[in-house]
C-alpha positions in Angstrom: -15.8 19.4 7.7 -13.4 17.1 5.8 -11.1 20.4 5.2 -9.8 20.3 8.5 -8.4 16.8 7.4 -6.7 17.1 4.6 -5.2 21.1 5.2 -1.7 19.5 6.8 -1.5 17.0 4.0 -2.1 19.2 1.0 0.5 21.8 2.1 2.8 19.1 2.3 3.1 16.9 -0.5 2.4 19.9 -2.9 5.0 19.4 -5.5 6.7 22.3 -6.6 7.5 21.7 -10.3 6.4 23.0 -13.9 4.9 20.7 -16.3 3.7 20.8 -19.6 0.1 19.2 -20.4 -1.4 17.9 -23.7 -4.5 20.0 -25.0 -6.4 19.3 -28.1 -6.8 22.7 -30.1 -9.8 22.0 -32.3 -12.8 23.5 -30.6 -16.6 22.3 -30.6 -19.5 22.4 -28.6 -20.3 19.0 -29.1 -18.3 17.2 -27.0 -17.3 13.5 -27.4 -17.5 12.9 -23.7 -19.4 13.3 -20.3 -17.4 14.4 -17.4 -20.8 14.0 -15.1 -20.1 13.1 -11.9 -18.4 13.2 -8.3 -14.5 13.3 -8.0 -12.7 13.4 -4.8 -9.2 15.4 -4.1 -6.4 12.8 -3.3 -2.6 14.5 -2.2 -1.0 11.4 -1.2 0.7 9.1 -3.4 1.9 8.9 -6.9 2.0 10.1 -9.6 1.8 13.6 -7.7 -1.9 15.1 -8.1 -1.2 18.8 -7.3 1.7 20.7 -9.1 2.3 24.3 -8.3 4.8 26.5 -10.3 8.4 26.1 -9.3 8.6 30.0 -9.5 6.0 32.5 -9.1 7.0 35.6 -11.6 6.3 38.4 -9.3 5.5 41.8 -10.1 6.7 44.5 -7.4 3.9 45.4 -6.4 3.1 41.3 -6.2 6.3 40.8 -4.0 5.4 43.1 -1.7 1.9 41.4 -1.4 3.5 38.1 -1.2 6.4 39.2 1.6 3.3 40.9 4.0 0.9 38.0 3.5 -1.1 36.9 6.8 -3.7 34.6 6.6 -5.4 35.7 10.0 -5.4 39.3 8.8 -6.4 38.6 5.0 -8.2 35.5 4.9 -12.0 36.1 5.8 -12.7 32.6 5.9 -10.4 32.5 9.3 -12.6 31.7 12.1 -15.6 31.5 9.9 -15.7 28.5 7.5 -19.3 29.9 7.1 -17.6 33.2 4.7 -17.9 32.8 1.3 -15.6 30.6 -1.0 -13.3 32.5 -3.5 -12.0 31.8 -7.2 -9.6 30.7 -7.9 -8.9 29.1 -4.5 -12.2 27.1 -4.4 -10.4 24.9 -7.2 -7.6 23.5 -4.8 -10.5 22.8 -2.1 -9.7 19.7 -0.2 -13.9 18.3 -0.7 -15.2 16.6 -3.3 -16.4 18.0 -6.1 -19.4 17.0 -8.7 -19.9 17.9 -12.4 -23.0 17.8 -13.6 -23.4 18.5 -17.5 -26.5 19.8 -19.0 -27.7 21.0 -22.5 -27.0 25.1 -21.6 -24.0 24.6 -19.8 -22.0 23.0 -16.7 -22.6 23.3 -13.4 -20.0 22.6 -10.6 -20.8 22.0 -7.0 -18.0 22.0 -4.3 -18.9 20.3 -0.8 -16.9 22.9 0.6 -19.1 25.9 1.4 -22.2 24.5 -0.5 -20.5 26.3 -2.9 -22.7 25.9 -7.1 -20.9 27.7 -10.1 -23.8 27.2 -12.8 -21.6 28.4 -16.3 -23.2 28.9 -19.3 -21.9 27.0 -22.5 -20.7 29.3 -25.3 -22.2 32.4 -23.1 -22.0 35.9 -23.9 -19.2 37.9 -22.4 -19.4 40.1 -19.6 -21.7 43.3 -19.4 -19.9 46.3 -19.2 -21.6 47.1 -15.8 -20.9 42.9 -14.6 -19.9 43.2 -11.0 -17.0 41.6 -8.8 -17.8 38.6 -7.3 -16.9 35.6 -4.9 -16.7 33.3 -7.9 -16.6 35.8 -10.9 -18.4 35.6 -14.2 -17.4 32.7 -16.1 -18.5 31.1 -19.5 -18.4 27.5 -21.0 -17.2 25.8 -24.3 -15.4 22.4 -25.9 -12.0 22.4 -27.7 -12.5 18.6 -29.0 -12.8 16.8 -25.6 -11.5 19.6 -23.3 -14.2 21.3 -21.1 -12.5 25.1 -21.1 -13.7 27.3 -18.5 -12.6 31.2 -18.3 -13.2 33.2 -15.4 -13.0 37.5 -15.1 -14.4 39.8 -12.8 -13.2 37.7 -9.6 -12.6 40.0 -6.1 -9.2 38.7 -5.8 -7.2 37.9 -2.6 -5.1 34.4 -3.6 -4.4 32.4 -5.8 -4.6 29.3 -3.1 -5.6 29.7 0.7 -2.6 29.4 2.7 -0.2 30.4 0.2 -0.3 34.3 -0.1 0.6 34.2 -3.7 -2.0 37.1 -4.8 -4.3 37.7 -7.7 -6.1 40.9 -8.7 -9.5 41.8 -10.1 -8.4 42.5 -13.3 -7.3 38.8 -13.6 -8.3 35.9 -16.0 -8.4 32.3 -15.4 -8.6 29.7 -18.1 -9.4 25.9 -16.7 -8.9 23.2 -19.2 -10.4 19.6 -18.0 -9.9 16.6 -19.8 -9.3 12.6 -19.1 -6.4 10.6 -20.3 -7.8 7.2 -22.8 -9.2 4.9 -20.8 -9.3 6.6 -17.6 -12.4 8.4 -15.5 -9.6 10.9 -13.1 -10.2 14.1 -14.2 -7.0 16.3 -15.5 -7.3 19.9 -14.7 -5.1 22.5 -15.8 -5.7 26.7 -14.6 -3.7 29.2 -16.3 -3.7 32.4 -14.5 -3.1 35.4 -16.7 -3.1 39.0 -13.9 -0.1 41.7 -15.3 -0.7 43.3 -12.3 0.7 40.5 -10.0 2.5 38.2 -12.8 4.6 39.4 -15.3 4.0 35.8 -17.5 0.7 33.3 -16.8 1.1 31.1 -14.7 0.2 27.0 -15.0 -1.4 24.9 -11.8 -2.5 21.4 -12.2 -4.0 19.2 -10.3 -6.1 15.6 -11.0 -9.6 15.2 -9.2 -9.9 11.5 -8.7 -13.3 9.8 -10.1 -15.3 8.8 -7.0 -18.9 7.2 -8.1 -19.6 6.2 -4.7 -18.6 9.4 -2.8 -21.4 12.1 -2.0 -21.0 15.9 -1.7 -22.2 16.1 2.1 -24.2 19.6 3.2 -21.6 21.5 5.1 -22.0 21.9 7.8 -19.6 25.4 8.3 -18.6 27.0 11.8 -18.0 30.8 12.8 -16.2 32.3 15.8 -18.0 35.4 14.5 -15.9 38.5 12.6 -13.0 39.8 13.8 -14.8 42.9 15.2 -17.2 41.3 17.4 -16.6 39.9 20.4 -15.3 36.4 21.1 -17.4 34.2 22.5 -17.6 32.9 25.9 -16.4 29.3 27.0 -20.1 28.3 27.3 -21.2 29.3 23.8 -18.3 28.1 22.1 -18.8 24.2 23.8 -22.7 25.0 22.6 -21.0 26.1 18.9 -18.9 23.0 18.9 -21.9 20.4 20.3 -24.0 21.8 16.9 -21.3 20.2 14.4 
């Protein structure tokens, strides 16, 4: 599981900072380029290839969130890399990621957690009766070369694992990926737009770095079992570790 690798390093070099990106505003659904493909995370190096808002506009209600935040208590993934990957925190994930374009839509497949979001292009929007899940309903479409992505009826929890910085079900997530001329690294930019945490969106960006030769590997998750039942013994855990 390459996330145990990378954790340490991405909470370290993540560079605090706002920045300002440039978007094409013409929209189409014939888009000029193919994004197809597997792209790996790099957070060493420059230029910096994960930028986090400076400051986090906190609601009250967010604050408090924030200020009680414990990973071992809200996390579900703790102990059990097995549970279920989350938007928006799947789009920080330290595995590499494949795009893979077709004629209806986009799909997206993360290494980490075998994780597939299959989008429709220009989809319909949500049914009133759409339920809340992992990865949310999103829908597809072009604005000149930008694939735009947007994202409702997620189950909330955080905005990025480790962080604590929350986001709610009633939030909205746009992600805008583009390449600069001449170059295959792919620029993403997420706006998150939740009132009930945020009292402005916010802007995260990161770069996922073409990688022709890299493969998404099957994961190959471990579970210490939920926190209710009980721990396993020194025996089965050895057993559990032997089966990685």
């Amino acid at each position: 599981m390459r996330a145990l690798i990378f954790l340490a390093i991405f909470v370290g070099v993540i560079a605090h900072v706002e920045v300002s990106a440039q978007v094409p505003g013409t929209q189409s659904t014939s888009p000029r380029v193919d994004f197809s493909g597997v792209y790996v995370a790099v957070y060493v190096g420059e230029p910096e290839t994960v930028i986090l808002p400076d400051v986090y506009p906190f609601t009250a209600e967010a604050e408090r969130a924030f200020n009680a935040f414990d990973r071992a208590v809200a996390d579900p993934r703790v102990g059990n890399d097995c549970a279920p990957m989350r938007m928006p925190a799947i789009l920080w994930s330290p595995d590499p990621m494949e795009i893979l374009q077709e004629d209806e839509g986009v799909v997206v497949r993360f290494e980490a957690g075998d994780t597939t979001r299959s989008i429709p292009l220009d989809g319909p929007p949500p049914p009133a009766n759409q339920p809340y899940t992992e990865l949310g309903y999103s829908v597809a479409y072009w604005v000149a070369d930008v694939l735009t992505i947007e994202t409702t009826h997620m189950m909330g929890g955080v905005i990025v694992n480790d962080m604590g910085q929350p986001i709610s079900r009633e939030a909205r997530t746009t992600e805008r990926y583009w390449r600069e001329p001449g170059e295959k690294d792919l620029q993403v930019e997420v706006l998150v737009d939740d009132a009930v945490n945020y009292t402005e969106p916010l802007k995260l960006v990161r770069v996922w770095v073409w990688s022709p030769d890299e493969q998404i590997l099957p994961w190959q998750c471990f579970s210490l079992g939920t926190r209710e039942s009980e721990a396993p013994s020194v025996d089965e855990l050895a057993r559990m570790l032997e089966e990685l």
